[in-house]
C-alpha positions as CSV (number, residue, x, y, z in Angstrom):
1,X,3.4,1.5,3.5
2,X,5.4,0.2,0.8
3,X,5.4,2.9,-1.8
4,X,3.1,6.4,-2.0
5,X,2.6,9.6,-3.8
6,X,1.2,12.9,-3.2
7,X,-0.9,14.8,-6.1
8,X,-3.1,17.5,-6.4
9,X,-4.5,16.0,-9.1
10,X,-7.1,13.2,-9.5
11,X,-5.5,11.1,-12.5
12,X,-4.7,7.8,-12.2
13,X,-0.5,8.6,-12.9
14,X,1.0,8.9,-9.8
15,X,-1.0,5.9,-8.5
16,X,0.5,3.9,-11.0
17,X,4.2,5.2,-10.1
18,X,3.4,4.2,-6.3
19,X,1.8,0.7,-7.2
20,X,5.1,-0.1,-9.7
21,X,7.5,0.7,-6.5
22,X,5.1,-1.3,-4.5
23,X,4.9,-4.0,-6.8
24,X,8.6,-3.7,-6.9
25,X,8.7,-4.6,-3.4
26,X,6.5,-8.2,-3.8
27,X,3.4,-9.3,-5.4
28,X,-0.2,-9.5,-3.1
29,X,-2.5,-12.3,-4.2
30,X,-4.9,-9.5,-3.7
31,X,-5.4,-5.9,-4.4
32,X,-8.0,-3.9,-2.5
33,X,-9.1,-0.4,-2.6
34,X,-12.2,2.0,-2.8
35,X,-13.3,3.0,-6.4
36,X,-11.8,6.3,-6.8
37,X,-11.6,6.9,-10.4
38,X,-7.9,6.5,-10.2
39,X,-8.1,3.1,-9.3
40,X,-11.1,2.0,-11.6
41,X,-8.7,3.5,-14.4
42,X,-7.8,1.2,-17.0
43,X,-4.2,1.7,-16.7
44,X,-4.2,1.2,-13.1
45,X,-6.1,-2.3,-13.1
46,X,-4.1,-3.0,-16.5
47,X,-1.0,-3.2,-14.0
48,X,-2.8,-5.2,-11.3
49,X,-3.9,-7.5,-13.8
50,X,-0.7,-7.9,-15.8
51,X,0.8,-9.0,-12.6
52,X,-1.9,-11.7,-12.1
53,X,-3.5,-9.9,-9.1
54,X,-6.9,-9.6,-8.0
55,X,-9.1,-6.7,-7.9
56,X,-11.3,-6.2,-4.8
57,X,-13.3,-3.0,-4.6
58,X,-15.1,-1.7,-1.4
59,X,-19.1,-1.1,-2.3
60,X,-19.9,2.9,-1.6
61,X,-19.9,4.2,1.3
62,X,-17.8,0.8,2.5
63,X,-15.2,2.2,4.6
64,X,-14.5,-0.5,6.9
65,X,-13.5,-3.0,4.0
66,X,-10.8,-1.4,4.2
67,X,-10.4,-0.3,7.7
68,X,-6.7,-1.0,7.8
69,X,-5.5,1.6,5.5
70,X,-8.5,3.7,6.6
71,X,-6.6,3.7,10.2
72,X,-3.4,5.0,8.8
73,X,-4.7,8.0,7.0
74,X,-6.4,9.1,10.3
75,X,-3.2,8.7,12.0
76,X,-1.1,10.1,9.0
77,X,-3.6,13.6,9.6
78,X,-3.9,13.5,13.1
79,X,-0.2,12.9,13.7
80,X,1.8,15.1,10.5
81,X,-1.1,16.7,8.8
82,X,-3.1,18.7,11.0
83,X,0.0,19.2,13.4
84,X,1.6,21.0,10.7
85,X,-0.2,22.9,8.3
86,X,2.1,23.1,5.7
87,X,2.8,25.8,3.4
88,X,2.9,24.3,-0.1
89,X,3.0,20.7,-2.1
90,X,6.6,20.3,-1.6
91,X,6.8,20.6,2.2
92,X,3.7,18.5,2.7
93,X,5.8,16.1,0.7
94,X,8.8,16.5,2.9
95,X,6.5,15.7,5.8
96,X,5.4,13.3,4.7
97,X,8.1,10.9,3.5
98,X,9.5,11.4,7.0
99,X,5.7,10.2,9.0
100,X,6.5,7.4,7.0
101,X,10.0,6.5,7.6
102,X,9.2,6.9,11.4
103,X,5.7,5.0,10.9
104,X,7.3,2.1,9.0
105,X,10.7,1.5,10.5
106,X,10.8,3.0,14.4
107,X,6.9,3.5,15.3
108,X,5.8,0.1,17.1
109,X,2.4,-1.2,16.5
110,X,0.2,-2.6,19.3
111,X,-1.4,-5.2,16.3
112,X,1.9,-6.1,15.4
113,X,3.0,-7.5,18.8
114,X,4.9,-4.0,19.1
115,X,6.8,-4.3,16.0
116,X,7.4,-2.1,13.1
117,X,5.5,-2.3,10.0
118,X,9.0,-2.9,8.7
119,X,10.0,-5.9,10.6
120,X,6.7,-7.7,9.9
121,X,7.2,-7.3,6.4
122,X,10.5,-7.9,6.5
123,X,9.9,-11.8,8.1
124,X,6.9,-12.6,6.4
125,X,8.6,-11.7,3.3
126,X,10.8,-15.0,3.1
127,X,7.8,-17.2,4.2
128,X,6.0,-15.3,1.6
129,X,8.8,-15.9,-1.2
130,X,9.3,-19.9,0.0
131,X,5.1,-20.5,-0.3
132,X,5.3,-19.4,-4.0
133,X,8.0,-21.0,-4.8
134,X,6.2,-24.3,-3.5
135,X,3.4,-23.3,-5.3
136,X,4.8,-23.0,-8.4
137,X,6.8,-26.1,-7.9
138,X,3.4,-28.2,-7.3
139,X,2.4,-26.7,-10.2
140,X,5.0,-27.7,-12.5
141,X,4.5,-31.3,-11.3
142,X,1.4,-31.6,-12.4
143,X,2.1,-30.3,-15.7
């Protein structure tokens, strides 16, 4: 989880703010997601498409597309939510950021060869980084 928000409200704004941060953090060739309306908003794929990414989104009723992040919101409830029941926005919030923290950087991951979500990203990142920069370079040769 690179970046996230909580809202009580179903506009496309705070999904914008969490896909900047995200963006922030690197560039995916490929951005998928269901087709909420705040992700079929025009600002939100204005950003995806500004940063040359693109746009898969799951058909209805299509949850396994996108199993993945389907997987961590049942363990984000299971785990924090439901545990909890929290008593307003703000501590639902503090919650939370902390299920993340642990989920990202101490939680190992059965899939990830019992490694952090954190660590993987962290050494696929400079492979990531090199690949473009080949990429680009082959590019530039053939100009």
């Amino acid at each position: 989880m690179l970046a996230w928000r909580l809202s009580n409200l179903l506009d496309a704004s705070f999904c914008i703010e969490a896909l900047e941060e995200a963006l922030s953090q690197g560039r995916p060739e490929i951005f998928n997601t269901d087709q909420g309306s705040q992700f079929t908003d025009q600002d939100f794929t204005g950003v995806l498409r500004a940063h040359g990414i693109a746009i898969s989104m799951d058909g209805r009723g299509r949850f396994a597309d996108n199993i993945f992040v389907e997987r961590l919101w049942r363990s984000l409830k299971y785990e924090e939510i439901y545990l909890k029941a929290y008593e307003s926005v703000a501590e639902a919030r503090q919650g939370i950021a902390a299920y993340f923290r642990f989920y990202n950087h101490e939680r190992l991951h059965q899939a990830l060869a019992y490694r952090t979500p954190r660590q993987v990203f962290e050494q696929a990142r400079p492979q990531h980084a090199s690949a473009a920069r080949e990429k680009s370079a082959g590019a530039s040769a053939e100009l």
